[in-house]
C-alpha positions as CSV (number, residue, x, y, z in Angstrom):
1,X,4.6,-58.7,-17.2
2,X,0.9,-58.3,-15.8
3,X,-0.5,-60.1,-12.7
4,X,-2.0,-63.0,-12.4
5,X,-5.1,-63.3,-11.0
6,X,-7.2,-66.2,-9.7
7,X,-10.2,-67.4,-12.3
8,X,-12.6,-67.6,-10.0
9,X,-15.0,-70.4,-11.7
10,X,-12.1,-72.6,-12.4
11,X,-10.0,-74.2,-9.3
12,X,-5.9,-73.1,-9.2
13,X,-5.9,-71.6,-12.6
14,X,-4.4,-68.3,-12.4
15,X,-5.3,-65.2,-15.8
16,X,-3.1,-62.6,-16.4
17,X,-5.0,-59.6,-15.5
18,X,-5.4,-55.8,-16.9
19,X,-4.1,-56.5,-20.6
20,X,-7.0,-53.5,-20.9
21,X,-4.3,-51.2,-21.3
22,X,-3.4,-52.4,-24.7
23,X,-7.2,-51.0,-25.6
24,X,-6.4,-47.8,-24.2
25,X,-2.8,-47.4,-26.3
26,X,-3.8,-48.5,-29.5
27,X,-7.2,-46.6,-29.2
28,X,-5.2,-43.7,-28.0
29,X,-2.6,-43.9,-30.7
30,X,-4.9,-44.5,-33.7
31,X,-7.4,-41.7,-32.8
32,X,-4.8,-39.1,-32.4
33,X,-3.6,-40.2,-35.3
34,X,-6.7,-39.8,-37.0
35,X,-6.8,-36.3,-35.9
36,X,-3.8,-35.7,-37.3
37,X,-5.0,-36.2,-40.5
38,X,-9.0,-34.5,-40.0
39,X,-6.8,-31.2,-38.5
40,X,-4.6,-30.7,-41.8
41,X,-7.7,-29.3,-43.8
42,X,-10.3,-28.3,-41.3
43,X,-11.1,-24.9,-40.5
44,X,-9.9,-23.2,-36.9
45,X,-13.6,-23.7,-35.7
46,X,-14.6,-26.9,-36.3
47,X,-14.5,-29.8,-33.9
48,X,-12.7,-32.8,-33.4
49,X,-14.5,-35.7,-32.2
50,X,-11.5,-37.8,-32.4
51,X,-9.2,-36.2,-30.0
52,X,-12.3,-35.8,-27.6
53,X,-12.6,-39.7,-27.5
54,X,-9.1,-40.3,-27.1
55,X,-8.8,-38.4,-24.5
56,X,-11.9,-39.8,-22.6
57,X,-10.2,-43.8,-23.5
58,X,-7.0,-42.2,-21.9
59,X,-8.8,-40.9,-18.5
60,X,-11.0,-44.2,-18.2
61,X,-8.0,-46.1,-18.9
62,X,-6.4,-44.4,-15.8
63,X,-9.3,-44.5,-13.7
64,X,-9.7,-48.2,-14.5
65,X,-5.6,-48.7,-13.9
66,X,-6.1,-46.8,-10.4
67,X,-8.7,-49.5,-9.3
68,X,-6.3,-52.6,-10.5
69,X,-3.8,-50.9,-8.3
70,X,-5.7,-49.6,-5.0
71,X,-8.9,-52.0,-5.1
72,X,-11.5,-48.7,-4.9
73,X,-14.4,-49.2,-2.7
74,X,-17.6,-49.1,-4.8
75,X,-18.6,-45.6,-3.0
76,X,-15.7,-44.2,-4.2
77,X,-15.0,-45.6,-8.0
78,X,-18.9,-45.0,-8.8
79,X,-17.7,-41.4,-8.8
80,X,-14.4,-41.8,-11.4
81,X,-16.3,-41.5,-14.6
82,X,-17.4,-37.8,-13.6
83,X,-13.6,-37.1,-14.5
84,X,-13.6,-39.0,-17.7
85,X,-16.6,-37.3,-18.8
86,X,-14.5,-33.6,-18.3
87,X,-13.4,-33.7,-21.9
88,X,-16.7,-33.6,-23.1
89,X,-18.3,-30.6,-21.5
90,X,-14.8,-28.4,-21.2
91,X,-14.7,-28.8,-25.4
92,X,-18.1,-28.5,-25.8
93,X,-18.6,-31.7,-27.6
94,X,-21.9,-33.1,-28.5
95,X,-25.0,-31.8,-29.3
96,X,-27.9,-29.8,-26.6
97,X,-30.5,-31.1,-28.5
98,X,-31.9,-34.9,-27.2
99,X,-34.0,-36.8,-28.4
100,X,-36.3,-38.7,-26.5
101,X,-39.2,-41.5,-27.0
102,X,-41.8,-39.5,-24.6
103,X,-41.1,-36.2,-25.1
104,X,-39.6,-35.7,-28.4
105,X,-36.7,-33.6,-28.7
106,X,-35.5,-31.4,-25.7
107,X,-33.1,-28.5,-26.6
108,X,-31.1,-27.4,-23.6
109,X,-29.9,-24.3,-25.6
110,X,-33.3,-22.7,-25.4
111,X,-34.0,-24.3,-21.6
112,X,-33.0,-22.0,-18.7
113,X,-33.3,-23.9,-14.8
114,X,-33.8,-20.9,-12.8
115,X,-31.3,-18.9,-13.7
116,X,-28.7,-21.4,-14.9
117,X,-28.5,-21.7,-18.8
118,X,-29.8,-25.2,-20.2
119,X,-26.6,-26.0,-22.1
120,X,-24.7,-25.7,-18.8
121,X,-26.8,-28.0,-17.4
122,X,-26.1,-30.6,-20.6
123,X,-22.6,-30.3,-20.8
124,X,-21.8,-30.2,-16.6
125,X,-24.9,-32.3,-15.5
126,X,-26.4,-34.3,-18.4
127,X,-23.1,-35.4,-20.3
128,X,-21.1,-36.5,-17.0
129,X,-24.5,-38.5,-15.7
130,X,-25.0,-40.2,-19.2
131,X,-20.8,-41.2,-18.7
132,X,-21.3,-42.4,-14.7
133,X,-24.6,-44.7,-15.5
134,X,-22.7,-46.4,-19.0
135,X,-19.0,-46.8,-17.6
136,X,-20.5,-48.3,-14.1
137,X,-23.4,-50.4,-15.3
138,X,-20.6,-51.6,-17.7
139,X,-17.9,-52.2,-15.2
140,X,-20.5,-53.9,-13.2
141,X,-21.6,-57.3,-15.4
142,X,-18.4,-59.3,-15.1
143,X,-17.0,-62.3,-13.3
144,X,-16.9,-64.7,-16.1
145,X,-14.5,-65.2,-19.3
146,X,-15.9,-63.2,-22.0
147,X,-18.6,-61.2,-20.5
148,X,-16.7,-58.0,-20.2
149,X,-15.3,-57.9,-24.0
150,X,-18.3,-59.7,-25.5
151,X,-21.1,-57.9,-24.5
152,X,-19.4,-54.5,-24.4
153,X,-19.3,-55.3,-28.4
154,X,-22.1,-55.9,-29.5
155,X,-23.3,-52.3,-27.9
156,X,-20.5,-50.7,-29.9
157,X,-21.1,-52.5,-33.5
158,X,-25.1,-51.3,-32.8
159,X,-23.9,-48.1,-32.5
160,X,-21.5,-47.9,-35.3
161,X,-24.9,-49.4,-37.0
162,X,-26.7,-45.8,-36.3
163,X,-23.8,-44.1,-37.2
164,X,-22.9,-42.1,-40.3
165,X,-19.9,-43.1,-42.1
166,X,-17.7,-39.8,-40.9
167,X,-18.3,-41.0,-37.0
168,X,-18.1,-44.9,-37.6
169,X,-14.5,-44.0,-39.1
170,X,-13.9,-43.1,-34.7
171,X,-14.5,-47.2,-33.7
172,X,-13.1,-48.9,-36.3
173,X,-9.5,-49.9,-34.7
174,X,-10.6,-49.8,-30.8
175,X,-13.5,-52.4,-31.9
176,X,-11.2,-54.4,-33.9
177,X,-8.3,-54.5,-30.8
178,X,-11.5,-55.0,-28.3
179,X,-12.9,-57.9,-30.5
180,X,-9.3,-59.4,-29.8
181,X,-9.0,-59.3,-26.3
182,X,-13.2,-60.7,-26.4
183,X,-11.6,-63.8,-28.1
184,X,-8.9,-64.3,-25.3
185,X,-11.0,-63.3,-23.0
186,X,-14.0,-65.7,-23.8
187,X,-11.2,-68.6,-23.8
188,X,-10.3,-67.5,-20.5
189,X,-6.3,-66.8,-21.3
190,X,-6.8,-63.4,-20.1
191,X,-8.7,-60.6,-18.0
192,X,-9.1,-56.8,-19.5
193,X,-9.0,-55.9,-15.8
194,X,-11.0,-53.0,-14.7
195,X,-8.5,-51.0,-17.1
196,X,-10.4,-52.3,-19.7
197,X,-14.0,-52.2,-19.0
198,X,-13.5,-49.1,-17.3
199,X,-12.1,-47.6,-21.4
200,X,-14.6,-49.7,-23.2
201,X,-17.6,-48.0,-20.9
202,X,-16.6,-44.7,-21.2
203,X,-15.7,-45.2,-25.0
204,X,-19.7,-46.7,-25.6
205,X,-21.0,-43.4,-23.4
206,X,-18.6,-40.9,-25.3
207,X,-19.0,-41.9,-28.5
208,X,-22.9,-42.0,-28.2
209,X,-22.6,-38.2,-26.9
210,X,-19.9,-36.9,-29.2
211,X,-22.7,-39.0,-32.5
212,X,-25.4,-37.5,-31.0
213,X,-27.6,-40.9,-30.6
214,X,-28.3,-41.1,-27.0
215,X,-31.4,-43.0,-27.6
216,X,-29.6,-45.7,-29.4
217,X,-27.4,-45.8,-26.4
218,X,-30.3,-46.1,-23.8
219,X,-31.7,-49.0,-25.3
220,X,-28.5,-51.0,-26.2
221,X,-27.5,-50.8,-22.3
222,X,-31.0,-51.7,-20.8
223,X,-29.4,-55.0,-19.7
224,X,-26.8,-53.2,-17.7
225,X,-29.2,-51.0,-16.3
226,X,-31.2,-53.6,-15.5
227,X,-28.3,-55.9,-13.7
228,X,-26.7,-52.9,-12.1
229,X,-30.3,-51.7,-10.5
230,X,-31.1,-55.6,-9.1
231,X,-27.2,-55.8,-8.1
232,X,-27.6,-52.3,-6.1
233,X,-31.3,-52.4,-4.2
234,X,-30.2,-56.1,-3.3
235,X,-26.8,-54.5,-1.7
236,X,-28.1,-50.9,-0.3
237,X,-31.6,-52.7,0.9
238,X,-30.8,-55.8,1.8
239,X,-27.0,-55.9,2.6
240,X,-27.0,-59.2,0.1
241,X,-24.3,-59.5,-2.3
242,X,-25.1,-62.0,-5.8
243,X,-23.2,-64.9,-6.3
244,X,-22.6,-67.5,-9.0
245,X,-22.0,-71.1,-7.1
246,X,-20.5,-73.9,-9.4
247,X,-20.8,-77.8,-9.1
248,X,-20.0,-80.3,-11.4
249,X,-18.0,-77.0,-13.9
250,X,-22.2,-75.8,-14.0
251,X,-23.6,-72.4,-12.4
252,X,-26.1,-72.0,-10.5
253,X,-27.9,-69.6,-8.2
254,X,-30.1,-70.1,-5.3
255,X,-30.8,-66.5,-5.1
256,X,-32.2,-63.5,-7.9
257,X,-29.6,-60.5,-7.5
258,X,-28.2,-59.5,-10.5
259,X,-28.9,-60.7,-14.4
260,X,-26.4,-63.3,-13.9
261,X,-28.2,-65.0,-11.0
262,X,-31.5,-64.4,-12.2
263,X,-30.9,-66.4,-15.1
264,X,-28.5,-69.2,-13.4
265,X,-31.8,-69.4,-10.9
266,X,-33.6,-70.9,-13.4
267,X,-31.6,-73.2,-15.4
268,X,-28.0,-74.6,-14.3
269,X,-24.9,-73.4,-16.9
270,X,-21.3,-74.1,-18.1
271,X,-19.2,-70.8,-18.1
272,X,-19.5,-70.3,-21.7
273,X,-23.1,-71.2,-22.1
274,X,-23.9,-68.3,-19.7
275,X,-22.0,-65.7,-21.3
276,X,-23.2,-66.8,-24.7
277,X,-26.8,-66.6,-22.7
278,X,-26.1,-62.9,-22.1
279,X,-24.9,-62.0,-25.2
280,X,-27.7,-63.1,-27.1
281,X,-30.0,-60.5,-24.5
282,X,-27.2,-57.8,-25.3
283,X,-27.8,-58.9,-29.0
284,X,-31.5,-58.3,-29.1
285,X,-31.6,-55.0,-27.1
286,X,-28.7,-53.7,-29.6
287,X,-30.6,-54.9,-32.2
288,X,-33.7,-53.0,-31.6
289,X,-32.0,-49.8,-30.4
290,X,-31.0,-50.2,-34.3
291,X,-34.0,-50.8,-35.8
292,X,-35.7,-47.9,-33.5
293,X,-32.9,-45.7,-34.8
């Protein structure tokens, strides 16, 4: 039913690729479902966050499923999540007001760039840049079993952590069905495909925006950031792509390009001890985005 896809770290073993999708439908199915049930008794004005979300799974589902089938160039699917994000500032959803470390709270309502109105600026400039970095810094750590379900996880359980009850209710079955595919994924009996991390990276950026804890969000994904930034002034300065080289079923690196190099520079790894290395880093920033929170 899905293609199979070499593993690249493990000679003629073939992964079925893209079982993402299942993410996307059962998120899909169980959050309109949930807003079937907030809709009965809500009032004509009042939001729904769970609809919003679903419908930003469902577009980085199919901006994911679009790069499975056409093999994007980089210049061109670094733009997708811009169209993901269109939910979010067409319905209005999050709040203006941000909070920030250095300069406290910033309310775009009362903000007005020459004559454009701050909240216009949030909900057509901020919102969509906050869903481009998160969905391509996500889509951008992977290559080995487990990396792109694991890590993606832990950022999603800190944010359920700084989460009221009412909003965690929004993650509880697409974490459960992503914490799945992780433990297939980690054994290396199947790839989420860019369908997946595509969904799980605008779900993290979505959900942050629709909760209103974009600190929390900055934090948890300073590893990606970080990865994505060495990966990029490597490629757009240098021309020099990263790359894991294995001898022996141990990685290693004889360069510094992107996290996983840096680290495989230092010290030689099996598959599994590497993602388990860069999980426990995605642990300890998630962990203090919630004790910050």
């Amino acid at each position: 039913m899905f293609p199979k896809v070499p593993d690249r770290h493990k000679l003629g073993k073939h992964v079925p690729n893209g079982l993402g999708v299942f993410y996307v439908l059962v998120s899909a199915i169980y959050l309109f479902t949930l807003h079937g049930f907030q809709s009965v008794n809500s009032t004509a004005s009042q939001s729904f966050p769970a609809l919003d979300l679903a419908v930003c799974i469902l577009f980085g589902g199919f901006m994911g499923l679009l790069d499975d089938w056409m093999n994007l160039r980089w210049r061109y699917k670094a733009f997708l999540p811009i169209f993901a994000a269109l939910p979010l500032g067409v319905l209005r959803q999050g709040t203006p007001i941000m909070a920030t470390y250095f300069w406290g709270k910033i309310n775009f309502s009362e903000i007005t760039f020459w004559v454009i109105p701050g909240e216009i600026i949030f909900y057509l400039g901020v919102i969509p840049l906050i869903a481009t970095i998160t969905t391509n810094s996500v889509n951008q750590l992977g290559g080995l079993n487990g990396l792109e379900t694991i890590c993606p996880s832990i950022v999603l359980i800190a944010l359920m952590l700084v989460s009221s009850p009412d909003c965690r209710v929004l993650l509880y079955v697409p974490l459960a069905v992503y914490l799945i595919l992780a433990f297939f994924n980690f054994q290396g009996k199947i790839f989420v495909g860019n369908t997946g991390s595509f969904a799980i990276g605008i779900t993290i950026a979505s959900y942050a925006i629709i909760v209103n804890i974009e600190q929390a969000l900055l934090i948890s994904i300073l590893p990606y950031i970080f990865n994505s930034s060495l990966k990029l002034l490597n490629i757009l300065f240098f021309k020099r792509l990263p790359a894991l080289k294995l001898k022996s079923n141990m990685l290693f690196a004889d360069h510094r390009r992107s996290l996983l190099t840096l680290i495989a520079y230092y010290k030689s790894f099996s598959e599994r001890q590497l993602v388990l290395v860069v999980s426990f880093i995605f642990a300890i920033f998630s962990g203090l985005a919630v004790l910050a929170s």
